[in-house]
Structures are given as structure tokens and as C-alpha cells.
mmCIF file of the N, C-alpha and C atoms, coordinates in Angstrom:
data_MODEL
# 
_entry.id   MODEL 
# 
loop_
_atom_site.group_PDB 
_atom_site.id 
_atom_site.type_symbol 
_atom_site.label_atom_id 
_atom_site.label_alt_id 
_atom_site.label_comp_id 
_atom_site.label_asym_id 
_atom_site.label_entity_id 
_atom_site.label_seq_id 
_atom_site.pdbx_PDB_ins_code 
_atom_site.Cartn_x 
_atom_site.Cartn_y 
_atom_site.Cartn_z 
_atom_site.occupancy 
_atom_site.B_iso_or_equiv 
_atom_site.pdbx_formal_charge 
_atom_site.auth_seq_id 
_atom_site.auth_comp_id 
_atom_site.auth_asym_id 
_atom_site.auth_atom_id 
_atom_site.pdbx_PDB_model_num 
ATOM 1   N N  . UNK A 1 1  ? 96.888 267.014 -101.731 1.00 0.00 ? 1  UNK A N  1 
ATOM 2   C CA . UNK A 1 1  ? 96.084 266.140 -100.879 1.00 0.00 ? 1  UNK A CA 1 
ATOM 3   C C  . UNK A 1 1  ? 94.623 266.121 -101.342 1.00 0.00 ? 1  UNK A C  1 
ATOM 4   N N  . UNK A 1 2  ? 94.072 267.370 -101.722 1.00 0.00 ? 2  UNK A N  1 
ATOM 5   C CA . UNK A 1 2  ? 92.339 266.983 -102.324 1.00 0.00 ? 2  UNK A CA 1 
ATOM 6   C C  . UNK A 1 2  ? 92.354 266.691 -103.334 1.00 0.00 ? 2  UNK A C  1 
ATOM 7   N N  . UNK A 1 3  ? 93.478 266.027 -104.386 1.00 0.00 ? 3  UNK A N  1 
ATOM 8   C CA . UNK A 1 3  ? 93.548 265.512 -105.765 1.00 0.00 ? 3  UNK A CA 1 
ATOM 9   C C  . UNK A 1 3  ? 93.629 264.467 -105.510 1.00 0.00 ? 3  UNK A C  1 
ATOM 10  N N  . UNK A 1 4  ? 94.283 263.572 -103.867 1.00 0.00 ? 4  UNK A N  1 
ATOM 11  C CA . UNK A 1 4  ? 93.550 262.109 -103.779 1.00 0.00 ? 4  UNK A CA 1 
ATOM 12  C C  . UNK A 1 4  ? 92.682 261.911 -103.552 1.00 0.00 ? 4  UNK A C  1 
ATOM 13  N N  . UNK A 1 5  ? 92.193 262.811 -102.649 1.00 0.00 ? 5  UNK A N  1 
ATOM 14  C CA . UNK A 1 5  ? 90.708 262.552 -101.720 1.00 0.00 ? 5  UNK A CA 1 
ATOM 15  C C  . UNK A 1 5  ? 89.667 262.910 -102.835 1.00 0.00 ? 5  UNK A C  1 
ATOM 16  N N  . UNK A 1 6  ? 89.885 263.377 -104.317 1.00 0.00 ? 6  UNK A N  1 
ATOM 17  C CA . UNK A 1 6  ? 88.680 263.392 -105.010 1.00 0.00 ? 6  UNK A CA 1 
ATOM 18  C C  . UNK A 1 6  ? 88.837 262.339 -105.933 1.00 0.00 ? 6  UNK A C  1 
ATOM 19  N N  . UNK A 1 7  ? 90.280 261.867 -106.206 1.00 0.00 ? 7  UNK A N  1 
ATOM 20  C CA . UNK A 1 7  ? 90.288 260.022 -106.938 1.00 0.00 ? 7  UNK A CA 1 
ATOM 21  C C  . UNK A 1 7  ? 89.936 258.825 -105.553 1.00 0.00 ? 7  UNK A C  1 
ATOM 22  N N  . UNK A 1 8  ? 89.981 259.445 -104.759 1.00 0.00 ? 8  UNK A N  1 
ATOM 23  C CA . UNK A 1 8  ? 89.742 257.943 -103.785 1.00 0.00 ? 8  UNK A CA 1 
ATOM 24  C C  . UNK A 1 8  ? 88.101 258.030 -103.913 1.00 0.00 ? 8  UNK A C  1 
ATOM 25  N N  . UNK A 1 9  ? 87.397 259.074 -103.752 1.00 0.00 ? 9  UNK A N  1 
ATOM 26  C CA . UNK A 1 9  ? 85.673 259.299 -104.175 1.00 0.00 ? 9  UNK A CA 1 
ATOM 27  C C  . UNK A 1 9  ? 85.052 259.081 -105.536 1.00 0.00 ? 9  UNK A C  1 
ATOM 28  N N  . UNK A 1 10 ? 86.215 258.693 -106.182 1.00 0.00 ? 10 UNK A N  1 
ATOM 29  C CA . UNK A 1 10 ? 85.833 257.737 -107.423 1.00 0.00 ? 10 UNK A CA 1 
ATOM 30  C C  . UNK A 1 10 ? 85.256 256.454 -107.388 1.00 0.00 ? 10 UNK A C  1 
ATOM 31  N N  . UNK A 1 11 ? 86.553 255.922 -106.509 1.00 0.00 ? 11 UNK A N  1 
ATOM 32  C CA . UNK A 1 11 ? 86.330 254.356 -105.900 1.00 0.00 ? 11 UNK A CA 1 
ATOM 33  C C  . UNK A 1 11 ? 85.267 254.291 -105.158 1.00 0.00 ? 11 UNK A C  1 
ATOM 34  N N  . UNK A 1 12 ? 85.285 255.312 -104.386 1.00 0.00 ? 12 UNK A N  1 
ATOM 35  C CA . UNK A 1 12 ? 84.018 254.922 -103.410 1.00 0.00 ? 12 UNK A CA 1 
ATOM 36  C C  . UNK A 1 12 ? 82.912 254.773 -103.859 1.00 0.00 ? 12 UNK A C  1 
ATOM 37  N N  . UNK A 1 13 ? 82.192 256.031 -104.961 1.00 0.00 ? 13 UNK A N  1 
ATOM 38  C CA . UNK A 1 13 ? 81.239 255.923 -105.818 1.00 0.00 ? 13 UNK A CA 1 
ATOM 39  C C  . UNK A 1 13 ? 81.049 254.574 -106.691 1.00 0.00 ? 13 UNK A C  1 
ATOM 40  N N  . UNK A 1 14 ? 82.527 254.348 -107.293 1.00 0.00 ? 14 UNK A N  1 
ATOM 41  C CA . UNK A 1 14 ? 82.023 252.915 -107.816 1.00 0.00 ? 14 UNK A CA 1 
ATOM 42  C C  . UNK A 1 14 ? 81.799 251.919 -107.024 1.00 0.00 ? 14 UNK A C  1 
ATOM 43  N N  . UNK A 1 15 ? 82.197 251.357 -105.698 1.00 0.00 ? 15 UNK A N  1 
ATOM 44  C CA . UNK A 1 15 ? 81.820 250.762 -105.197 1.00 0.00 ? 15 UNK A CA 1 
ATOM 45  C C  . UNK A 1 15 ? 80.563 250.763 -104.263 1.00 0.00 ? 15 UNK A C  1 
ATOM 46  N N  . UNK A 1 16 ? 79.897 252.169 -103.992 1.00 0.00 ? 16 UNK A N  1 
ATOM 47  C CA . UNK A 1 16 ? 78.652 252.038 -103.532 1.00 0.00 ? 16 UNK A CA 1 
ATOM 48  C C  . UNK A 1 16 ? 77.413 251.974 -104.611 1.00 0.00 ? 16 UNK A C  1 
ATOM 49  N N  . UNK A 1 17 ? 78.380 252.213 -105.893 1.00 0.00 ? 17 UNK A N  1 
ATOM 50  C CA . UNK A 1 17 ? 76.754 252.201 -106.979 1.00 0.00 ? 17 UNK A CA 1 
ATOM 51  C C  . UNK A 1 17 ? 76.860 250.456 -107.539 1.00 0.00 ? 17 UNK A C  1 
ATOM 52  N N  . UNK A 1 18 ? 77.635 250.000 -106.931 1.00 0.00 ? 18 UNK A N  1 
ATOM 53  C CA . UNK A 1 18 ? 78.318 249.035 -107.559 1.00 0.00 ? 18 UNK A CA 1 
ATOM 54  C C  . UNK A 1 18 ? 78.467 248.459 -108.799 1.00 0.00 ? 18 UNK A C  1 
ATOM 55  N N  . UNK A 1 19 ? 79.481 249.501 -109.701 1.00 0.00 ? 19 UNK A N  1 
ATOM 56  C CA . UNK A 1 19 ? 79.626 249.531 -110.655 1.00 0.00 ? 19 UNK A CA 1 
ATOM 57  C C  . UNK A 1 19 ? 81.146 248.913 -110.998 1.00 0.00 ? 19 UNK A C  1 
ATOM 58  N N  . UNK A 1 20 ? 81.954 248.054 -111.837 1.00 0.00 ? 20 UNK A N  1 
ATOM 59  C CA . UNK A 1 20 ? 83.038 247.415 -112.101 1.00 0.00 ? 20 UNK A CA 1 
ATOM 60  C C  . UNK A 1 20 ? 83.719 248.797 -112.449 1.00 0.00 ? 20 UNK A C  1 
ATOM 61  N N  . UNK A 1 21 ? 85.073 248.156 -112.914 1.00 0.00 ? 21 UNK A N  1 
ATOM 62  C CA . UNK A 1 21 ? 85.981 249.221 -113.395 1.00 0.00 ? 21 UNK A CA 1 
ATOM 63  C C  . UNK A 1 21 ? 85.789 248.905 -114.986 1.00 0.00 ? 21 UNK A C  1 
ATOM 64  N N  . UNK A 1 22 ? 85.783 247.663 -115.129 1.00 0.00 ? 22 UNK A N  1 
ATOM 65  C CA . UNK A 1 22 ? 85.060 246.926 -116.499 1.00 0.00 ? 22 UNK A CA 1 
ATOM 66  C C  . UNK A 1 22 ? 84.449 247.511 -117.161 1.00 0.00 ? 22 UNK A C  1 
ATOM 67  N N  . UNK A 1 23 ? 82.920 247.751 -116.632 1.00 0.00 ? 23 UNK A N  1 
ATOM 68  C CA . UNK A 1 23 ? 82.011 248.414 -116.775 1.00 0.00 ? 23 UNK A CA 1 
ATOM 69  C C  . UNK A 1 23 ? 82.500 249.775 -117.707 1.00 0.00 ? 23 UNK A C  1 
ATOM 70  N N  . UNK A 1 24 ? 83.331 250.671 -116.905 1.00 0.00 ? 24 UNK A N  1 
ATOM 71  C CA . UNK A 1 24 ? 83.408 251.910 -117.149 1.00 0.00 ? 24 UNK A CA 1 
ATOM 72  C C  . UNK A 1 24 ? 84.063 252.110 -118.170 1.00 0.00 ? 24 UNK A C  1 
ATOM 73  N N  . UNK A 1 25 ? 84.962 250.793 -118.224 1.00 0.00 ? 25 UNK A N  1 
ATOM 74  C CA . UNK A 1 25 ? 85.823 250.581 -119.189 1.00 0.00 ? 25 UNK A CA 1 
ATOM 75  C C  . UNK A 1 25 ? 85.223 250.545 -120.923 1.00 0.00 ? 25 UNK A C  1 
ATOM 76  N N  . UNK A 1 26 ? 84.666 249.690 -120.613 1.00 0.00 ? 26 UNK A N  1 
ATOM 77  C CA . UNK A 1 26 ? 83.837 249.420 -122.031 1.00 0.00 ? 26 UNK A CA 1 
ATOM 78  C C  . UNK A 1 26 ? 83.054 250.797 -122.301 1.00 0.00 ? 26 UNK A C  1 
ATOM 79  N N  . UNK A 1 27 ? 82.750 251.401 -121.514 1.00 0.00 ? 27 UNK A N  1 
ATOM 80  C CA . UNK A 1 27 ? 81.773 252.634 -121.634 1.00 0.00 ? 27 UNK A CA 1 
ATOM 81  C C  . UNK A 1 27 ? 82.278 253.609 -122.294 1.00 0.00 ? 27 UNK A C  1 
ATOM 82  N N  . UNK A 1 28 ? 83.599 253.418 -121.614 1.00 0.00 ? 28 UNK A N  1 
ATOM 83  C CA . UNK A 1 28 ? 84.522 254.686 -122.481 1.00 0.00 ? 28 UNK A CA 1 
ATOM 84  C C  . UNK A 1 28 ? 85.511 254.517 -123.472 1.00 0.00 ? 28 UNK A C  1 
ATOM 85  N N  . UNK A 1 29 ? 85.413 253.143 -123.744 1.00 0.00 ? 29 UNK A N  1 
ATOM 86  C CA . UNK A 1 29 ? 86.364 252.220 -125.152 1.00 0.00 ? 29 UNK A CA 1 
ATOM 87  C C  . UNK A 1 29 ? 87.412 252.085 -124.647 1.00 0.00 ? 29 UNK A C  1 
ATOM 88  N N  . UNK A 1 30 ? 88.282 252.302 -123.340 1.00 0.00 ? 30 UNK A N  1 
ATOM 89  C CA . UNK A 1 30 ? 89.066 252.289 -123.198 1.00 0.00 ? 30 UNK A CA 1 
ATOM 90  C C  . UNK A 1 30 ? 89.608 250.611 -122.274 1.00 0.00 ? 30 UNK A C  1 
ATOM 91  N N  . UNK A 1 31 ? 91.097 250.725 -122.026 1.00 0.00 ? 31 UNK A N  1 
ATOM 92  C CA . UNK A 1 31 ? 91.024 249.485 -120.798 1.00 0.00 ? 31 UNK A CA 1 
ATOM 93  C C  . UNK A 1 31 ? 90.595 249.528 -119.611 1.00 0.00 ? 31 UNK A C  1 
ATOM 94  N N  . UNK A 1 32 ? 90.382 248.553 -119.095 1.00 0.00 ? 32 UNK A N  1 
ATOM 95  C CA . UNK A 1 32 ? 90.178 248.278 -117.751 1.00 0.00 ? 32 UNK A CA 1 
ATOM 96  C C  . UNK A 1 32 ? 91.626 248.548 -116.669 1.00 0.00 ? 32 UNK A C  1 
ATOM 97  N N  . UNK A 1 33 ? 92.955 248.514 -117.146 1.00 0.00 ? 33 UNK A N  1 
ATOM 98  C CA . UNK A 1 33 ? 93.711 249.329 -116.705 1.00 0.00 ? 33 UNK A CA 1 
ATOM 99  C C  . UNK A 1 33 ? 93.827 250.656 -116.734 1.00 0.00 ? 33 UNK A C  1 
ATOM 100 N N  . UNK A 1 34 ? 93.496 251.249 -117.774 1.00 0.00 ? 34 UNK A N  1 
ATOM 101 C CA . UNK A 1 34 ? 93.049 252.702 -117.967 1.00 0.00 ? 34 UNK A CA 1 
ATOM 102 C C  . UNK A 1 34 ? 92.255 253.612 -116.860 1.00 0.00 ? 34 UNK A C  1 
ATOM 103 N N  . UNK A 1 35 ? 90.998 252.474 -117.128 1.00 0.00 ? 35 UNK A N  1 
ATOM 104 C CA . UNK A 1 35 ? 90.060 252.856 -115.766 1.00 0.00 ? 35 UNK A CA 1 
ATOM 105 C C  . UNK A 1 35 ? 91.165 253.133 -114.078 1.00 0.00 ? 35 UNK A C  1 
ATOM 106 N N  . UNK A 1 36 ? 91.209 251.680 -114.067 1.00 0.00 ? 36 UNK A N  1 
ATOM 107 C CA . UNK A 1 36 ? 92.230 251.632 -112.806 1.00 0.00 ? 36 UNK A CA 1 
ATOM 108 C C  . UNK A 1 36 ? 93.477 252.921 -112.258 1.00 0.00 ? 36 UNK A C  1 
ATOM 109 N N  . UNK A 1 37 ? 94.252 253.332 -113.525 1.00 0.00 ? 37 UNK A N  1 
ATOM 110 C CA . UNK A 1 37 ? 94.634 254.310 -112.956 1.00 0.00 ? 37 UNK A CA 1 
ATOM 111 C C  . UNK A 1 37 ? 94.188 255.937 -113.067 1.00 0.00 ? 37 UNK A C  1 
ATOM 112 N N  . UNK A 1 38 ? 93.296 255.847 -113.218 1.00 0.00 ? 38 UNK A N  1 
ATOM 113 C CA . UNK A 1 38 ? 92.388 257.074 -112.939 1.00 0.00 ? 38 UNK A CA 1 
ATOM 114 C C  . UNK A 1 38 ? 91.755 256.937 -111.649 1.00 0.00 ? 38 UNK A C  1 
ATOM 115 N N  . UNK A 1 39 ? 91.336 255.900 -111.357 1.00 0.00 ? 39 UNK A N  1 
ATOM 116 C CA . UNK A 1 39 ? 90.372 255.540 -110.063 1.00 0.00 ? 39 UNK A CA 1 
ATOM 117 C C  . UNK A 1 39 ? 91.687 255.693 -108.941 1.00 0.00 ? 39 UNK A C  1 
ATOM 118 N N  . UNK A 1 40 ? 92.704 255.311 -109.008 1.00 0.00 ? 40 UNK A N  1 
ATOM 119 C CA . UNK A 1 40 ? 93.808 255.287 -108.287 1.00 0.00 ? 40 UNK A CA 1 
ATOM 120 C C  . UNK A 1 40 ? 94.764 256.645 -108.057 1.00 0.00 ? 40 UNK A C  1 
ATOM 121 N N  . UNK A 1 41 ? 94.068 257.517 -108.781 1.00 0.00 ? 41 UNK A N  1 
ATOM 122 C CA . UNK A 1 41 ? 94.830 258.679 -109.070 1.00 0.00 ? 41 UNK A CA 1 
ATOM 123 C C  . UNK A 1 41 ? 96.084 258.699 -109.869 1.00 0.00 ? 41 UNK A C  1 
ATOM 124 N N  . UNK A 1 42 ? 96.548 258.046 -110.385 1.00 0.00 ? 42 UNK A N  1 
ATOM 125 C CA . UNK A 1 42 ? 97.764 257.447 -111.051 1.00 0.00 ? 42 UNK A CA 1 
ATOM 126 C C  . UNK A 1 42 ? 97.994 258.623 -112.777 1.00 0.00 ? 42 UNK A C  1 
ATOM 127 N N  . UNK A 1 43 ? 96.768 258.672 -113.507 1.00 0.00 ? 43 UNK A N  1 
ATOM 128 C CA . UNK A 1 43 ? 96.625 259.343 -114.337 1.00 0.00 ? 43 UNK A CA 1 
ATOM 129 C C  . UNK A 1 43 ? 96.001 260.165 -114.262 1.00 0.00 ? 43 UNK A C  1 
ATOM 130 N N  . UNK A 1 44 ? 95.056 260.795 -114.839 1.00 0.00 ? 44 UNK A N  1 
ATOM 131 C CA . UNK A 1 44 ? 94.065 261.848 -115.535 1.00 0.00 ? 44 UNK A CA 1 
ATOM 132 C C  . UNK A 1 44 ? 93.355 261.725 -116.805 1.00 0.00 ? 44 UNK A C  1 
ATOM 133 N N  . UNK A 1 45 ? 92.153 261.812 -116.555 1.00 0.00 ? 45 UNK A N  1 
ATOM 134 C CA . UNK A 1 45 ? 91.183 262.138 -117.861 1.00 0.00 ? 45 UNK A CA 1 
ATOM 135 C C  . UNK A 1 45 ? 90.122 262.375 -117.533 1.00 0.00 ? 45 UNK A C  1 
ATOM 136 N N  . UNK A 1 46 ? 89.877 263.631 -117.752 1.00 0.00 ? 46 UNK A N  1 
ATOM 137 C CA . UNK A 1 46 ? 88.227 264.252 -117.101 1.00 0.00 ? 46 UNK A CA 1 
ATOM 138 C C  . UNK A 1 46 ? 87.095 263.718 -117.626 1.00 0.00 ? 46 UNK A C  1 
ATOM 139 N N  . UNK A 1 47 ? 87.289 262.981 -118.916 1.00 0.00 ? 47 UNK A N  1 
ATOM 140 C CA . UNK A 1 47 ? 86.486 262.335 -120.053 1.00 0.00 ? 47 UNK A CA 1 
ATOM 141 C C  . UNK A 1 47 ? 85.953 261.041 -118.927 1.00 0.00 ? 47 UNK A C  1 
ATOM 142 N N  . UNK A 1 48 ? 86.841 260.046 -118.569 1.00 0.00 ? 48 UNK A N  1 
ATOM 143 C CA . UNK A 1 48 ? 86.413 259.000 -117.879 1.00 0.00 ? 48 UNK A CA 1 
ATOM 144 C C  . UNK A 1 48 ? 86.075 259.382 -116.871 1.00 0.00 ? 48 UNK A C  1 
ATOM 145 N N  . UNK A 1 49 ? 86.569 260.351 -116.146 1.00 0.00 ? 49 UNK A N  1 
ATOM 146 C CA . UNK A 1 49 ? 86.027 261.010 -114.458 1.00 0.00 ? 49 UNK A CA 1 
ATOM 147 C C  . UNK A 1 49 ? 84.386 260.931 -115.009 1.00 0.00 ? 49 UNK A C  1 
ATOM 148 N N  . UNK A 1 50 ? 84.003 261.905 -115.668 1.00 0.00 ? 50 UNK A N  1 
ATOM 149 C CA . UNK A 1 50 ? 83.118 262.546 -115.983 1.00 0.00 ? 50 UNK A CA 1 
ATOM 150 C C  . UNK A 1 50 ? 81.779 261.052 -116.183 1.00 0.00 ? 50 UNK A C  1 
ATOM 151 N N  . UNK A 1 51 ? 82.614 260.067 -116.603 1.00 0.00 ? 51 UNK A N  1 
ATOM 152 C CA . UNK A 1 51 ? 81.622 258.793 -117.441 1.00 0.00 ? 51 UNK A CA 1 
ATOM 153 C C  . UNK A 1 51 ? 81.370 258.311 -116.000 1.00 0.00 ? 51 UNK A C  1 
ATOM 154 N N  . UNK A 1 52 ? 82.122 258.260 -114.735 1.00 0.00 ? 52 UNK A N  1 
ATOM 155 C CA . UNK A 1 52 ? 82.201 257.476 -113.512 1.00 0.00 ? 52 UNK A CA 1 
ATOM 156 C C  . UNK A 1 52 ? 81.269 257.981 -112.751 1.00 0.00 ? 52 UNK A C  1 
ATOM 157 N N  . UNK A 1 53 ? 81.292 259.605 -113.171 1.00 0.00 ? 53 UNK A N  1 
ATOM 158 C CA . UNK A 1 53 ? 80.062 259.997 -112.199 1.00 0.00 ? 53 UNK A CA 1 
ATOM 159 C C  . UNK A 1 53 ? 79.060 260.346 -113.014 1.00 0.00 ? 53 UNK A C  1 
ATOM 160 N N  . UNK A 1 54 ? 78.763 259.967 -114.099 1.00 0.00 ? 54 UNK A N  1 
ATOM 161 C CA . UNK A 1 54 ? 77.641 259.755 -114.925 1.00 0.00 ? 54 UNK A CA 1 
ATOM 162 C C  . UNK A 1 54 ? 76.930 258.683 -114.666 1.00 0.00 ? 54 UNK A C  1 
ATOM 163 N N  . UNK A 1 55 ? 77.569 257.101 -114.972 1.00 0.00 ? 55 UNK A N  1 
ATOM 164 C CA . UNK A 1 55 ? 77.061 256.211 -114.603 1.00 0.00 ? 55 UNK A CA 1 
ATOM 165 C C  . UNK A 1 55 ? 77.008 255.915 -112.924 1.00 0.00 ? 55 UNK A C  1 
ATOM 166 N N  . UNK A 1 56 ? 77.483 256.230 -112.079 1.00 0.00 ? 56 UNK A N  1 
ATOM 167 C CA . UNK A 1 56 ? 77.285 255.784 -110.543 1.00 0.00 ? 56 UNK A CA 1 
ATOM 168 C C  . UNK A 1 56 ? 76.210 257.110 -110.080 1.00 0.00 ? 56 UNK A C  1 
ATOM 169 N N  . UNK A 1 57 ? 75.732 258.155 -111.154 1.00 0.00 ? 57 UNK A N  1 
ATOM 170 C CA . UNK A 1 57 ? 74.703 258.838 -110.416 1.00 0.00 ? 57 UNK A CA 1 
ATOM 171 C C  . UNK A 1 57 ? 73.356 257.664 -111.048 1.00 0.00 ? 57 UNK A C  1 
ATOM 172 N N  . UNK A 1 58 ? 73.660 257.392 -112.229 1.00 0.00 ? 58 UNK A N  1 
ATOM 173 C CA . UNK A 1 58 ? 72.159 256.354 -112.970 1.00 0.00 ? 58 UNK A CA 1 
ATOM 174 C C  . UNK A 1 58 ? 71.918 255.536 -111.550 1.00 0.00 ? 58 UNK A C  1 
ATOM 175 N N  . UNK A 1 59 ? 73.263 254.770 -112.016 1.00 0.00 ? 59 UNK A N  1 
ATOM 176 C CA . UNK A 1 59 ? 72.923 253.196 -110.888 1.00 0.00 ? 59 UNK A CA 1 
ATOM 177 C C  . UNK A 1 59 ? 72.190 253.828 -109.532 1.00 0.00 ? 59 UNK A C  1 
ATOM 178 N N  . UNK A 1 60 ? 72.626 255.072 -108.945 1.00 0.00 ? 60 UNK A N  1 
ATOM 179 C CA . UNK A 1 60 ? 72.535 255.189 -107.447 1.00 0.00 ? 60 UNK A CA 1 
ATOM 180 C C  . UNK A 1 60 ? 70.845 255.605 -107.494 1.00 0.00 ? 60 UNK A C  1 
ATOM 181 N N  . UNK A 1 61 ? 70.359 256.696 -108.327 1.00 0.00 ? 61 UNK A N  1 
ATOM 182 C CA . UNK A 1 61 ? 69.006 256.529 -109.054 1.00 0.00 ? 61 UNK A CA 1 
ATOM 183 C C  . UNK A 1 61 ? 68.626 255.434 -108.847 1.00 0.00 ? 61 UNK A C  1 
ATOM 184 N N  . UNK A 1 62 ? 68.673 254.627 -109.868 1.00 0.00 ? 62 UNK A N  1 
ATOM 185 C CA . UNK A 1 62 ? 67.704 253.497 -110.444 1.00 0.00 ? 62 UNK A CA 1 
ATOM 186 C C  . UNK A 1 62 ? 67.125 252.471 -108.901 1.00 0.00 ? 62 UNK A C  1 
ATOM 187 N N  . UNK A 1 63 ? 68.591 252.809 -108.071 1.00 0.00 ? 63 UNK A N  1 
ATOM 188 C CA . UNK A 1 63 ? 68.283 251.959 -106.984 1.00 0.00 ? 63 UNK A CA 1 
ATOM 189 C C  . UNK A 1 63 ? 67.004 252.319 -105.593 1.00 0.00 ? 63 UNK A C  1 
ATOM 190 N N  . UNK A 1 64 ? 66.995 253.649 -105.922 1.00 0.00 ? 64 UNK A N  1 
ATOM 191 C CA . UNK A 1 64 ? 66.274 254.428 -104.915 1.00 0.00 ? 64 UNK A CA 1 
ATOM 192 C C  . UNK A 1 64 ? 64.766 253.925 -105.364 1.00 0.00 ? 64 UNK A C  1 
ATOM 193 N N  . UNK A 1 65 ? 64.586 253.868 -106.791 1.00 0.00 ? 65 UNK A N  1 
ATOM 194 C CA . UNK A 1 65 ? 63.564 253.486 -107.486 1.00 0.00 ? 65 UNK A CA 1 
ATOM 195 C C  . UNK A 1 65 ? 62.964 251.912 -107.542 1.00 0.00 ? 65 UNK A C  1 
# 
């Protein structure tokens, strides 16, 4: 149960920094389905976790600013 509740705080992060799945996609060379099932909990890769809360800490920054 806290292995969804920490992929569903993926989504949430991307959607409050409002960042695409696109976005993350290109960031990490990978697809935009790729993204999707990581954000969904579906797969695993700490590599893209790691890029999601890299970029949604910038965006959430930049915005305060």
C-alpha cells in the first residue's frame, strides 16, 4: 500500500508543478509511455523517479520566485 501512495505522489507532484509526462519524458530519453507507467505505479525506475522529483522541485522553486 505505501508503494502506491508514493507513485500516486508522483502524479500529484507533476500535476501541482505542472509539469507533462512529455516533459519528463524527453528529459530522460525515454517514452512518454514509459513515463506513464512509472507515474501509475505499473513499473519501476528510480532513474526517472529521481528526474520527476528533480524537475517538479525546479518548477515548484522557480514559481515561489
Amino acid at each position: 500500500m505505501a508503494e502506491q501512495e508514493k507513485e500516486m505522489s508522483l502524479k500529484e507532484m507533476l500535476q501541482q508543478a505542472g509539469i507533462t509526462q512529455k516533459k519528463i519524458a524527453q528529459k530522460a530519453n525515454v517514452s512518454p509511455a514509459a513515463v506513464s507507467l512509472i507515474v501509475s505505479g505499473k513499473s519501476k525506475s528510480k532513474r526517472i523517479e529521481d528526474i520527476i522529483r528533480e524537475e517538479t522541485a525546479k518548477a515548484l522553486e522557480q514559481s515561489k520566485e
